[in-house]
N, C-alpha and C positions, 0 to 999 in steps of 0.2 A: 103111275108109279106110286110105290107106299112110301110114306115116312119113311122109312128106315133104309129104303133105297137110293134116296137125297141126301139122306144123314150120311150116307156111307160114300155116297159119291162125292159129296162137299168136303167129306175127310180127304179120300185119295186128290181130291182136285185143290184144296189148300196144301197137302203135301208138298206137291210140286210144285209150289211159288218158293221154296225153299227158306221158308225163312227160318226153319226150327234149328236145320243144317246150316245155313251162316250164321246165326247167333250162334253154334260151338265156335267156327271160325274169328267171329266178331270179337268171340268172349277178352280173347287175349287182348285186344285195343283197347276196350274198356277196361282191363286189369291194369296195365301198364297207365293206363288215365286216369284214376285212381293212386296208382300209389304214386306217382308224381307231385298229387295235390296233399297229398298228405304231410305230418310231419316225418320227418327221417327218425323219430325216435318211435315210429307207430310198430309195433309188435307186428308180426305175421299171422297171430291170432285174430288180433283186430283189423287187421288188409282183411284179411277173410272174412270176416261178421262182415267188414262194408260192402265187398261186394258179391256176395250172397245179397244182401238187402238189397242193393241194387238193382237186381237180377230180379229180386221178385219185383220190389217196385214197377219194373219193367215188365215184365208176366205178368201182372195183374191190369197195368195199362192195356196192355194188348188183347187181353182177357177181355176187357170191358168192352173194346173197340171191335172184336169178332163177333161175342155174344150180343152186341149194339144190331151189327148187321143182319143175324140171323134172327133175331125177333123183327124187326122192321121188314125183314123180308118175309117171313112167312106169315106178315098183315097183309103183304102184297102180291100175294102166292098166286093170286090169279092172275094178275097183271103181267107175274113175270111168268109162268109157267108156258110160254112159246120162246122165251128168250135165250138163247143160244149162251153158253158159260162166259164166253166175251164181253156179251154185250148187260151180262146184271147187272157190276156196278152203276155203268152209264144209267141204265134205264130206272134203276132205283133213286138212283140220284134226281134224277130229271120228274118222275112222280113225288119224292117227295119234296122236294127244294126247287121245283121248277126252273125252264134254259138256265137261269143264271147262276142255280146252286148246282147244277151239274158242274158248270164250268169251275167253280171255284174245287168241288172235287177234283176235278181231272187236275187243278192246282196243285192241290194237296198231294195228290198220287205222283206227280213230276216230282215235285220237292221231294218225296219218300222214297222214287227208285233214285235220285241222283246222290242220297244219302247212303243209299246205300252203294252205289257203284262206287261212291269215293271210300267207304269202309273197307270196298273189296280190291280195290287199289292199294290203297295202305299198307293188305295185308298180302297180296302179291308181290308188294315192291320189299317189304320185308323179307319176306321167304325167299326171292331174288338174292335179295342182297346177301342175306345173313346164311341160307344155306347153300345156294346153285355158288355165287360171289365171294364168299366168304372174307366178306368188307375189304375185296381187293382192288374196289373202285369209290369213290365218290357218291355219297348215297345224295348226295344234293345235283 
């Protein structure tokens, strides 16, 4: 396979972990998180500068953490090139941070889907509540 047939496959295959689409849906938890901490006199100019800033602060994190992967992997390009889409992380993990730094991976990937299943909880029990319920129950 060329370059550009990984490239494109590693695009459609991050697509659907979905995270480009839950961060639109995440966006409003983090708005409302925000202007909470704010002061009540903060302009709606300024909500907005902060979280736009946040947003990128968080795009660029993530940014760093993707392009992190994709250079470590195509160091390891040989190693992994049998390895089935399931199993890269794992195996990349395990080359380069050996059994124990896998595991603290597969850590980290717990902690990051459960974070996110409770963001999408959140924002299911909202849209529940506030559009299907229309706050004619108990949100507690």
């Amino acid at each position: 396979r060329t370059a550009l047939e990984v490239f494109n496959d590693a695009i459609v295959q991050g697509y659907s972990t979905v995270d480009l689409l839950a961060a639109f849906f995440f966006c409003s938890l983090a708005y409302r998180a925000i202007k909470r901490k704010v002061s009540p006199h903060t302009s709606d100019k300024e909500l907005r500068k902060l979280t736009l800033l946040s947003c990128l602060v968080g795009a660029a994190c993530l940014s760093v953490i993707y392009i992190g992967f994709m250079i470590v992997a195509s160091w390891h390009g040989q190693e992994l090139s049998q390895a089935s889409a399931d199993e890269i992380i794992r195996l990349l993990s395990e080359i380069v941070l050996g059994r124990f730094g896998s595991f603290f991976v597969a850590l980290c990937i717990t902690f990051a889907c459960l974070a996110t299943a409770m963001a999408l909880a959140e924002v299911c029990g909202n849209y529940l509540y506030y559009q299907l319920l229309h706050k004619r129950i108990s949100k507690i």
